[in-house]
C-alpha positions in Angstrom: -18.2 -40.1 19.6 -14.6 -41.3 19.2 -12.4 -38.5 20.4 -10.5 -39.0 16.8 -13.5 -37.9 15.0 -14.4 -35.0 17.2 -10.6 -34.0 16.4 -11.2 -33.8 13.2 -14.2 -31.6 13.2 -13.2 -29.3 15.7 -9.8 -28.8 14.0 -11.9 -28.7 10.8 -14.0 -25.8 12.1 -11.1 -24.0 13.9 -8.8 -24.2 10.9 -12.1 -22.4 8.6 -12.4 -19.8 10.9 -8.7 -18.5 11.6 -8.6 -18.3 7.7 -11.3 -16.3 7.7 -10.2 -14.1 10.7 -6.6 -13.8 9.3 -8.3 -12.2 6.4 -10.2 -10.0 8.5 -7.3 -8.6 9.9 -5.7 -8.3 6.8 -7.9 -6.2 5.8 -8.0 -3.9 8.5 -4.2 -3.6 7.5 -4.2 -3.1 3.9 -7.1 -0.5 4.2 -5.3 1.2 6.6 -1.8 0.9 5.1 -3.6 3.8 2.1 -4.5 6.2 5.1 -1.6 9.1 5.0 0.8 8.3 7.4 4.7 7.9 7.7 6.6 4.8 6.6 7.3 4.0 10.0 3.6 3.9 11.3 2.9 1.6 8.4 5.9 -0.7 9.5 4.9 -0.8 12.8 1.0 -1.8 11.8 2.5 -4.4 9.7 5.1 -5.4 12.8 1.8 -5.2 15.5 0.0 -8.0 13.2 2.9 -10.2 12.6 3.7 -10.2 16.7 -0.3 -10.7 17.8 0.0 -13.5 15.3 3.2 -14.8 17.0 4.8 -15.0 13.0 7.0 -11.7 13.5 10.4 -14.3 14.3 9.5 -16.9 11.3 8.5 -14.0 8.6 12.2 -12.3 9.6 13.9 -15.1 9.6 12.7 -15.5 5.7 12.1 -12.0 4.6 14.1 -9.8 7.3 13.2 -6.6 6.0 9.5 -6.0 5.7 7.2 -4.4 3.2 3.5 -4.9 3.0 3.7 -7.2 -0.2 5.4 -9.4 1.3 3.2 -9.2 4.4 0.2 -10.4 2.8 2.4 -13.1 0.7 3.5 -14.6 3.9 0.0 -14.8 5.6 -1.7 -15.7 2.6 0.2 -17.9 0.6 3.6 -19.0 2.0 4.3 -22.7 2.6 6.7 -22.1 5.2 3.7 -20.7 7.4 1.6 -22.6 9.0 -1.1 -20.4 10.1 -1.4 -19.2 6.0 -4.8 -18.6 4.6 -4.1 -21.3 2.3 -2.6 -23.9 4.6 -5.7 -23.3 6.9 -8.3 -23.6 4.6 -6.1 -27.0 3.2 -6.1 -28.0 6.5 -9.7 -27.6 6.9 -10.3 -29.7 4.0 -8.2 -32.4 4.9 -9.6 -32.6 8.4 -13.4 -32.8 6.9 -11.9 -35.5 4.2 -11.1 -37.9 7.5 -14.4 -37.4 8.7 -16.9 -37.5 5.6 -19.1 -40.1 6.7 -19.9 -38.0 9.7 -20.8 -34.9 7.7 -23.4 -34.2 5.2 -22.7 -33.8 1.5 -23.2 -30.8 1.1 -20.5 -30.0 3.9 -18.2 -31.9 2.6 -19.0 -30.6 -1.0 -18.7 -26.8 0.5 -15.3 -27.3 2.1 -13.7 -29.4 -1.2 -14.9 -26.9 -2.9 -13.4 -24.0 -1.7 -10.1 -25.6 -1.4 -10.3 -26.2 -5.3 -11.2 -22.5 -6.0 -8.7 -21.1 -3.6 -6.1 -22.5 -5.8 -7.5 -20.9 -8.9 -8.3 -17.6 -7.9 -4.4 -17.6 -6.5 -3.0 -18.7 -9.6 -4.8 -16.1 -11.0 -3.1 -13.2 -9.9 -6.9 -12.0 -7.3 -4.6 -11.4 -4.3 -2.1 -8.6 -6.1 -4.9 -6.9 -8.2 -7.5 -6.5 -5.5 -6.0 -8.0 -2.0 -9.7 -6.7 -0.7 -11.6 -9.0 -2.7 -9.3 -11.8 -2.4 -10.4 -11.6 1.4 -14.1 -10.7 0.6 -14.2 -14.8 -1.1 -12.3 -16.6 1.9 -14.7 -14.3 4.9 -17.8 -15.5 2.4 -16.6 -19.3 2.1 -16.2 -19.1 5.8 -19.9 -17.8 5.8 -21.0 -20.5 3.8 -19.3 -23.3 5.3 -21.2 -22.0 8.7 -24.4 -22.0 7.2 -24.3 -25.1 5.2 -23.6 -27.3 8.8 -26.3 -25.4 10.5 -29.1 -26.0 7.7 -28.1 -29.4 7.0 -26.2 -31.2 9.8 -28.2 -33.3 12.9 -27.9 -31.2 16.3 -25.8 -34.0 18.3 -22.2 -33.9 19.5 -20.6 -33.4 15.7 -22.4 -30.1 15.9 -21.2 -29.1 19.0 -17.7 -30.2 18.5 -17.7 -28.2 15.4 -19.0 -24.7 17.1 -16.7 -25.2 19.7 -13.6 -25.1 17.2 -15.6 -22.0 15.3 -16.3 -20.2 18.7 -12.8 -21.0 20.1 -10.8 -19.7 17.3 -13.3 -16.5 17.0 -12.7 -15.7 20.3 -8.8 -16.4 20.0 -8.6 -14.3 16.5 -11.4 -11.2 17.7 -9.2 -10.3 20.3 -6.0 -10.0 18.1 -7.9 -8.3 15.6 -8.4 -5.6 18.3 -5.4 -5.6 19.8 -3.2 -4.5 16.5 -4.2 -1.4 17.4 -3.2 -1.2 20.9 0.2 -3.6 20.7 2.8 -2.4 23.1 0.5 0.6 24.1 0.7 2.1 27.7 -3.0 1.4 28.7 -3.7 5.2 28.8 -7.3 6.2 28.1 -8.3 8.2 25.0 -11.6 10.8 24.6 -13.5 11.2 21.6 -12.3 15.0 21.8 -8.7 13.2 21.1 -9.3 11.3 18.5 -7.4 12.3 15.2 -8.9 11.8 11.6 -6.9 9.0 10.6 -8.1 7.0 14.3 -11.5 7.6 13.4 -10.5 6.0 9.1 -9.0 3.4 11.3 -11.5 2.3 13.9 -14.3 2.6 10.4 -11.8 -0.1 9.3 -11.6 -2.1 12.2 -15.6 -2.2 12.5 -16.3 -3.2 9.0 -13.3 -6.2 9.5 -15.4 -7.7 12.0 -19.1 -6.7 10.3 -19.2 -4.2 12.9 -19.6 -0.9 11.5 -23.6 -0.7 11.3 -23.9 -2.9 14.6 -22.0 0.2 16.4 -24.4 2.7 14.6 -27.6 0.9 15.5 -26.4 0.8 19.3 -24.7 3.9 19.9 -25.7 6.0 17.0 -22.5 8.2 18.2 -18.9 9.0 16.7 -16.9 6.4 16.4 -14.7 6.2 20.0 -11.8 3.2 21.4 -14.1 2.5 24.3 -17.1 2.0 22.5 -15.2 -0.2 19.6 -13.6 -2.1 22.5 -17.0 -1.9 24.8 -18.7 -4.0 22.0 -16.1 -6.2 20.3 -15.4 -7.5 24.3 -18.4 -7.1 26.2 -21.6 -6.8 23.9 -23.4 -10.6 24.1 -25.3 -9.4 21.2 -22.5 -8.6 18.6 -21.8 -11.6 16.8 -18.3 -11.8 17.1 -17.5 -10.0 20.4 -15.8 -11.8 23.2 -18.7 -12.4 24.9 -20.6 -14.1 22.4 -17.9 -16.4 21.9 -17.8 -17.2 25.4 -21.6 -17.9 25.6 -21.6 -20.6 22.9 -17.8 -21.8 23.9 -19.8 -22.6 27.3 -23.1 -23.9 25.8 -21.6 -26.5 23.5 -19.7 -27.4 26.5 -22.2 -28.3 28.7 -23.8 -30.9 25.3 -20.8 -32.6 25.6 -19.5 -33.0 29.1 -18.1 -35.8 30.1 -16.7 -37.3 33.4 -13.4 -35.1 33.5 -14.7 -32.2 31.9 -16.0 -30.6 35.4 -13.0 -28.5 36.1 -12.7 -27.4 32.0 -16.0 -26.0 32.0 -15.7 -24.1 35.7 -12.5 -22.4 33.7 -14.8 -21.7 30.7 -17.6 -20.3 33.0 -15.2 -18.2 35.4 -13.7 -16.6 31.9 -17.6 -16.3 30.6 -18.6 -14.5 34.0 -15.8 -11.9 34.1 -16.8 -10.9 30.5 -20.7 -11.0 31.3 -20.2 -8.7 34.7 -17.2 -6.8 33.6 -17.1 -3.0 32.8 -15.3 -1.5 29.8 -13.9 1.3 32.6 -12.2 -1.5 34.7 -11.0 -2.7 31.0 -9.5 0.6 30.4 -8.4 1.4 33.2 -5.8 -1.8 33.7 -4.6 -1.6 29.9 -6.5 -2.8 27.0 -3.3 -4.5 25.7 -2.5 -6.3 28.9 -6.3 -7.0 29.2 -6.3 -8.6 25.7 -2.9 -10.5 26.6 -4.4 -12.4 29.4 -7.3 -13.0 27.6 -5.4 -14.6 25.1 -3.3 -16.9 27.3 -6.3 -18.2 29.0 -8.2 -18.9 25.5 -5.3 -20.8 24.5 -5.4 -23.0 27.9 -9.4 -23.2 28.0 -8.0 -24.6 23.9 -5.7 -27.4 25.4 -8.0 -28.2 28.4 -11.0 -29.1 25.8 -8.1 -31.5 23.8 -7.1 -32.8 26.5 -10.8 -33.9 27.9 -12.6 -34.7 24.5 -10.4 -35.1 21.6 -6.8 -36.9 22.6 -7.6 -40.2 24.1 -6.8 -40.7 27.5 -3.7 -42.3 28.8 -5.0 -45.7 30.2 
């Protein structure tokens, strides 16, 4: 495959899943943003998102002071971000539009779609009557665009290229989602016996966000606790959107399409896969969730440029 089209798809792929994640956390936000609390709690949620996002310096430079309307404007909507809902999901578009011939209609068909309706339901007013439903369409467009390329696409490299962008971003976006809640914190462990109402309203939240909320009943069938939210959005192979998921298709789809200087990109891939597979949520804890998460992210981001540089920018001759 010519490392311009596997571009394309991957970016394609990546692009309709950070929408869908940005949305997810979002949410967590806005439902959490109604639980009592002080206006500076609320600020500080809204800062904790906009610095795990790396937008707090661009959406101050624009808005400077900060309310949670203009929040939700700027990661939705606003042209002068990048990483919007609505530039990502144009961007997904206009990556699968380069590469039609490669997918099937009805992938194509799926992804023009939703950037037509995206427009309409903003210019309708969806996001300031119901925000909640505004990110209930883009998590179910995301759902659909999956779906479609599974049921209709043929299993060779396209495929793979495309779950590697969907797996990579999830992986990239899961671990922000979870660390909003511990941004800046100290690392210090909490027991259920410590938790306070609005933690418990808030990790609820958190679970639904990520389709979580029954998965943690059917496997611990316990109160809700940090550890356990962080136990299975990290280490749980068998949650859908944990770390460890990711990591086992990032390193599956990997393997389908090595190539001769891929060798030392998938070791990375497999060391990061085998420290999540073997690790323990008490070793997690115990250096800092936050700091955990950090390096996490800085090593998703490199495993991210190691995979364009080996598959989809062509190589200096």
């Amino acid at each position: 495959m010519l490392s311009r089209t596997a571009d394309h798809l991957f970016w394609m792929a990546r692009y309709t899943e950070r929408a869908e994640n940005t949305a997810r956390m979002l949410d967590v936000n806005v439902q959490t943003s109604m639980l009592p609390q002080s206006a500076e709690d609320a600020e500080k949620g809204w800062r904790a998102m906009l610095g795990i996002s790396e937008l707090q310096s661009r959406f101050d430079n624009k808005y400077g002071l900060l309310n949670s309307k203009d929040v939700v404007d700027f990661m939705v909507r606003d042209p002068d971000n990048p990483s919007s809902i609505c530039a990502c999901l144009t961007g997904a578009r206009e990556n699968a539009r380069a590469v039609r011939g490669t997918l099937t209609t009805e992938v194509w068909e799926t992804q023009n779609a939703t950037w037509l309706d995206m427009s309409k339901r903003i210019d309708s007013g969806l996001l300031e009557r119901d925000p909640s439903q505004f990110f209930e369409w883009v998590k179910y467009r995301s759902h659909l665009s999956r779906g479609v390329t599974l049921g209709t696409m043929l299993k060779d490299e396209a495929v793979h290229f495309i779950r590697l962008g969907t797996f990579l971003e999830r992986a990239d976006n899961t671990a922000r989602i979870l660390d909003v809640k511990f941004h800046g914190a100290t690392g210090k462990r909490t027991t259920g016996n410590e938790i306070s109402q609005r933690d418990f309203y808030y990790w609820a939240a958190l679970l639904r966000s990520v389709s979580g909320f029954e998965i943690y009943r059917k496997v611990y069938r316990d109160v809700i606790t940090p550890e356990r939210v962080a136990e299975l959005l990290m280490l749980r192979g068998d949650m859908p959107r944990s770390l460890l998921a990711c990591m086992d298709e990032v390193v599956n789809n990997l393997k389908e399409v090595r190539n001769d200087v891929s060798a030392e990109t998938e070791r990375f891939a497999g060391k990061l896969h085998a420290e999540l597979q073997f690790g323990r949520i008490e070793e997690i804890l115990g250096a800092g969730l936050h700091v955990t998460l950090t390096e996490f992210l800085e090593r998703i981001n490199e495993l991210g440029n190691r995979v364009s540089r080996d598959f989809l920018v062509p190589l200096a001759a």
